[in-house]
C-alpha positions in Angstrom: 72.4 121.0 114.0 75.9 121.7 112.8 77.6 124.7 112.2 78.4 127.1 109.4 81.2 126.9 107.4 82.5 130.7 105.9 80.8 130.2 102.9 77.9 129.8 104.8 77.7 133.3 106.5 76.2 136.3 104.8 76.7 139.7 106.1 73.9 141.0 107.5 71.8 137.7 108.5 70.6 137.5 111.4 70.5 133.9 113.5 67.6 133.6 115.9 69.0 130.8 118.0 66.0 128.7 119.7 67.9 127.4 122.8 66.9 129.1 126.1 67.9 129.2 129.2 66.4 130.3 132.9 69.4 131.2 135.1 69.1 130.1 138.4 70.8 131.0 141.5 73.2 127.9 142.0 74.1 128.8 138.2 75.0 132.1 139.3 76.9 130.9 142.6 79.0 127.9 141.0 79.9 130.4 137.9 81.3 133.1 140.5 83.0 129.8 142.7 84.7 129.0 139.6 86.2 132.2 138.4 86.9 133.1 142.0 84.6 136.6 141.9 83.1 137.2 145.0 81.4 140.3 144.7 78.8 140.6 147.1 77.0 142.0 144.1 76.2 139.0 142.6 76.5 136.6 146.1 75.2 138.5 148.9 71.6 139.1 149.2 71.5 141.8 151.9 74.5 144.0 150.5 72.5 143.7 146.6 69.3 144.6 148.5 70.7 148.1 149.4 72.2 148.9 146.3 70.0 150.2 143.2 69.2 147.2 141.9 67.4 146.1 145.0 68.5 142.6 144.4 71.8 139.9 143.7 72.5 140.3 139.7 73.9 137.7 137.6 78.0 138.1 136.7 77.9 139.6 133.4 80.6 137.5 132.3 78.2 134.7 132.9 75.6 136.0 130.8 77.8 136.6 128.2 79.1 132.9 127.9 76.0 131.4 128.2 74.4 133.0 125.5 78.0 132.1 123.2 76.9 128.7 124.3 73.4 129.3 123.0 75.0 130.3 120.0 77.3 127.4 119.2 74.5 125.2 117.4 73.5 127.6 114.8 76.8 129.5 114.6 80.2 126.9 115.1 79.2 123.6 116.1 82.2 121.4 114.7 83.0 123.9 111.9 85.4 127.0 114.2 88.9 126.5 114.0 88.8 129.1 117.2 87.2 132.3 118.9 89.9 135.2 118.2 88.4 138.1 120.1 84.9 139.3 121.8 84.9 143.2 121.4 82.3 146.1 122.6 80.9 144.0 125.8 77.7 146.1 126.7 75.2 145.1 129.5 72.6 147.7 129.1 70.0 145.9 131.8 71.0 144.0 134.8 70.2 140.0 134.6 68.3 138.7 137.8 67.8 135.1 139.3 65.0 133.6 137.5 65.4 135.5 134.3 65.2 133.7 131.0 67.2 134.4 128.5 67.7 134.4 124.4 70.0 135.4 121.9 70.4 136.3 118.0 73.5 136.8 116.5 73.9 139.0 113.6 77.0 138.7 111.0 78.9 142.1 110.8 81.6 140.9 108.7 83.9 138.6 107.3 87.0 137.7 105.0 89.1 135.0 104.4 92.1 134.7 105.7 95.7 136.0 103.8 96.0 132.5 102.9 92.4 131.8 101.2 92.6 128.6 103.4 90.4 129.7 106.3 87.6 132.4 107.1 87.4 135.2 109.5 83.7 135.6 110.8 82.4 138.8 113.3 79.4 138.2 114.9 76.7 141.0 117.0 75.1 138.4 119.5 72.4 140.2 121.3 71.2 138.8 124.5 67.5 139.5 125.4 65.3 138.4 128.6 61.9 137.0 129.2 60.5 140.7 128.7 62.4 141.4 125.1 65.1 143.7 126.9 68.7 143.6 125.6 70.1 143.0 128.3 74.2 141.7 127.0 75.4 142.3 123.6 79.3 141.3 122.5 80.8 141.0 119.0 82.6 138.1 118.6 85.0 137.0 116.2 85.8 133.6 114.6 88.0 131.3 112.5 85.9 129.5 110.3 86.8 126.5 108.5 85.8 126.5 104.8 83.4 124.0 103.5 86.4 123.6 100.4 89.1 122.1 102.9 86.4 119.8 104.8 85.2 117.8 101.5 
């Protein structure tokens, strides 16, 4: 499915996006391996089993660019000129090994640029788990190319 174009969004639409994904532990591992964060946290199962969590958690950061990924059929897909900013980051529940996760995004706002050439797209993407708890939400914002300038 391709993405929107700005004419495309409406304010206040909400985007259930129907990919999924179950994070398993090697996901986890290689996404920490590649961004260099080794926080026992999120690698080492005896130091997370003596914190409150009882468990290794999934980086956050992770989370939050898998379900962007998630996003990108619905939302972007051949139509964003680029991601400008992802604001108010909020992990309300942890994310475990083995979790499955969704996400909706919900347009906030938008305007086109000073030019009229290009749009400016914010998105609220929620990110829920297997039992319906939000457990990531991020607002990210977009320049959208304009259906006008692609014909």
């Amino acid at each position: 499915m391709a993405g929107l174009y700005y004419e495309e969004f409406t304010v206040g639409e909400t985007i259930e996006h129907e990919r999924r994904r179950t994070i398993s532990e090697s996901d986890n591992q290689r996404f920490c391996d590649m961004t260099m964060n080794q926080q026992p946290l999120h690698l080492d199962a005896e130091f997370a089993a003596d914190t409150e969590f009882g468990g290794r958690l999934v980086n956050g950061l992770y989370t939050m660019s898998l379900a962007t990924g998630i996003s990108i059929p619905e939302t972007t897909d051949g139509t964003i000129v680029a991601n400008l900013s992802y604001d108010d980051v909020e992990h309300p529940k942890p994310v475990f090994h083995g979790d499955t996760i969704r996400a909706q995004s919900t347009v906030t706002e938008k305007r086109e640029t000073s030019d009229g050439e290009r749009g400016i797209v914010t998105m609220c993407v929620e990110v829920f788990n297997q039992d319906d708890d939000l457990v990531c939400s991020f607002d990210r914002t977009i320049l959208s190319l304009k259906r006008a300038l692609e014909e």
